[in-house]
N, C-alpha and C positions, 0 to 999 in steps of 0.2 A: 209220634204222630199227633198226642194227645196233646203236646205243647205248644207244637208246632198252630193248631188250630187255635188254641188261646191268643198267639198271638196276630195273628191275623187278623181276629176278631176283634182284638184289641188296638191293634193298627186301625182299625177299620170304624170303631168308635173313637180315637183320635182326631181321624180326619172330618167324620162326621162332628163330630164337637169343636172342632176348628172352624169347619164349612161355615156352621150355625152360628160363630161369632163373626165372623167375616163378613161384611155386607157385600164386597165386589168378587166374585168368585173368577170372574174374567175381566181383568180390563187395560183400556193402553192408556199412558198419556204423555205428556211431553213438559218440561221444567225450564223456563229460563232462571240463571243462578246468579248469583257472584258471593266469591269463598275468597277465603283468607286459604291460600296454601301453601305446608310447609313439610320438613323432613331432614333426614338424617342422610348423611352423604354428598359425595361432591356434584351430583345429576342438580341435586334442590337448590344449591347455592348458586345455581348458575341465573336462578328465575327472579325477575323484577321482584321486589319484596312492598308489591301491592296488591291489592285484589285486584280478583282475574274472574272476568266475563264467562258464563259457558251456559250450553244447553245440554238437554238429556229428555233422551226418549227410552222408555219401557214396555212391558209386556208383564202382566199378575197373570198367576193363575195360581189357586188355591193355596196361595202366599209364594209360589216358587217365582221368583223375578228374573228376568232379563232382560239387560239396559245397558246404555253404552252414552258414553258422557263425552265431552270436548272443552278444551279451555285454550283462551284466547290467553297466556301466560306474560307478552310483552311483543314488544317486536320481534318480529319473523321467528319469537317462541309458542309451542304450540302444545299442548297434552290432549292424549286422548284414551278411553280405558272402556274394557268391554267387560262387564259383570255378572255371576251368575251366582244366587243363593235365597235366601228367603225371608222373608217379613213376617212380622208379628205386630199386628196392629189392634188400635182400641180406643175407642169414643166417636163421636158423630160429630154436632159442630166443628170442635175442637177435636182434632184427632193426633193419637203418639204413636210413632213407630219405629220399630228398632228391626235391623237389618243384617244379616250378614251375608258375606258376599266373597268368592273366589274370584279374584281380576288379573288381565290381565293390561299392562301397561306400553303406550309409545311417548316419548317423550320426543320432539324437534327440537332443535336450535339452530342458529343460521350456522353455514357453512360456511368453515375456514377454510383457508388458503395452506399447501404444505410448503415448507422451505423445499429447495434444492438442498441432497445432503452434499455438504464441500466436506476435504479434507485440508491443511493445513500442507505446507512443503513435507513438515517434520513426521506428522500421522501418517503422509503417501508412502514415505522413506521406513518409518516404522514399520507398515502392516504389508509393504511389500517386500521388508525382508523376511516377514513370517510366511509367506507363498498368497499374498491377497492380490490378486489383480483389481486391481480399482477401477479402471474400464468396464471392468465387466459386472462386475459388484454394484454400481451408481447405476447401472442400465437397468439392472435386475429391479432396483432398491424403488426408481422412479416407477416401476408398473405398480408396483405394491402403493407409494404415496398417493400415483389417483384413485385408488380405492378407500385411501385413507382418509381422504379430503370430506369424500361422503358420510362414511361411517362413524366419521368423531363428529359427523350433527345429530346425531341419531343414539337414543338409548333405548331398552330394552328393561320390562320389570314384571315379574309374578308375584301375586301374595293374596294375601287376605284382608280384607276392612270387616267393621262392624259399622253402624250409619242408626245414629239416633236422630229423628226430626220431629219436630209439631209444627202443626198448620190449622189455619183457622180457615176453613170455608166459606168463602165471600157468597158463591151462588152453588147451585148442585154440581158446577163443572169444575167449578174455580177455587184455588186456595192459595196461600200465601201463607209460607214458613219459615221456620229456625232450621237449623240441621248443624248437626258436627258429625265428623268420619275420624277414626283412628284404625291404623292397620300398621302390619306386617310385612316389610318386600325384598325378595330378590330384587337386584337392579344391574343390569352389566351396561355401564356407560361405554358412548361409541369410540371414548378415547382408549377404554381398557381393550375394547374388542381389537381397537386397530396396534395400539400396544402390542399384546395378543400373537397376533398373525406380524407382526416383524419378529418379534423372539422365535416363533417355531419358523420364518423361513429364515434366518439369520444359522438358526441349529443346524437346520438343512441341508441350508451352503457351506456351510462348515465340516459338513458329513459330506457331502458330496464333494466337496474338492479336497479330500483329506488335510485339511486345513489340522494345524496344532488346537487344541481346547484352550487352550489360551487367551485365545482372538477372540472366542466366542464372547465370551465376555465384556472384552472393550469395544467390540462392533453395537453391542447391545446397548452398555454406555453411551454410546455417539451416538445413539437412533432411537434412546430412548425408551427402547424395547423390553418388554417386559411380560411373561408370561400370567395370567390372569391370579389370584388369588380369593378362591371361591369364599373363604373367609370372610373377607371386606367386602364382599356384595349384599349383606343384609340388614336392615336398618327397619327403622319405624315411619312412617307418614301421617300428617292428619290435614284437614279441611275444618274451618266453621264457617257458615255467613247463610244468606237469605236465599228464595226463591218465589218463584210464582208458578205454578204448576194448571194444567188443563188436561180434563181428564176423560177421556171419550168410552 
């Protein structure tokens, strides 16, 4: 009990000695940007390799932040990430602060078109001797590709950032800064996801029409199908570049 009270008290003179160095205890404001960003995996190689436009709006409170950012990445590409963690800030005119942050990430791209899947004379004659009806297979296979059409625009990413910046305060609202971000992420691209989902309905149909295990494999082949590996989803990220920030 007697520890337990120590610390509390000393949780408690933490926050009050943080309070005290902190001048904004509550406040919101909004960032226009433009960053240099870049990363590890096939999601970042997809994006113009310029800087990219964006805004960001937040919320302080007793350094705990929460903010959600947007970037304009190139034609009909788009990022956007919603953040939750905390600052450590220090100085007045000139001020430095270092950040970290649990995010969570959407990436866009424009949307592709899916082939029709064909078979050859020789593949129909192959996979219908092994029991494949291909009528009915291509019918199955076409519901799945307009789902695919969508979802290979589209990525999906969690992680962690830290976020170092300084900015010089023009007026009591206004400031103008540096900033660099380096992180941490899960990423499941929309091509793995639709990958993905043809391997396990591909498995499926194969169970389900007591199909030889054989075919599973060349069907997957031909459609390109490929069950996820959670392995290859995690990489590093980072940002550097300018802002203007207004702080209400």
């Amino acid at each position: 009990m007697k520890s337990l009270q120590i610390l509390l008290l000393a949780l408690c003179v933490a926050i009050l000695s943080f309070s005290s160095a902190h001048a904004d205890l509550l406040g919101l404001y909004a960032r226009g940007k433009i960053d240099y960003i870049g990363g590890t995996g096939d999601v970042f190689k997809k994006f113009n390799p310029a800087p990219s436009t964006g805004v960001e709006a937040g919320i302080e409170l007793l350094g705990l932040t929460i903010f959600a950012d947007g970037y304009w990445m190139g034609q009909d590409q788009f990022l956007a990430s919603g953040n939750l963690g905390f600052d450590f800030a220090f100085g007045e005119d000139i001020e430095f602060k270092f950040g970290i942050y649990g995010t969570g990430t959407l990436f866009k791209f424009p949307e592709q078109s899916v082939k029709p899947i064909s078979f050859s004379s020789q593949e129909q004659a192959q996979f219908s001797s092994l029991g494949v009806n291909i009528s009915d297979f291509q019918n199955q296979y076409q519901t799945i590709a307009s789902q695919e059409a969508v979802a290979s625009s589209m990525s999906f990413g969690l992680g962690a950032k830290s976020r170092l910046s300084i900015a010089y305060k023009v007026l009591p609202i206004l400031s103008i800064g540096l900033q660099g971000t380096f992180g941490y992420h899960l990423i499941l691209s929309g091509e793995d996801a639709a990958a993905d989902v043809k391997a396990r309905a591909i498995s499926a149909y194969v169970v389900k029409n007591g199909l030889p295990s054989t075919i599973e494999k060349q069907l997957k082949d031909k459609l390109g199908a490929k069950e996820v590996d959670t392995t290859q989803l995690q990489g590093t990220n980072y940002a550097a570049g300018a802002f203007v920030e207004i702080r209400f």
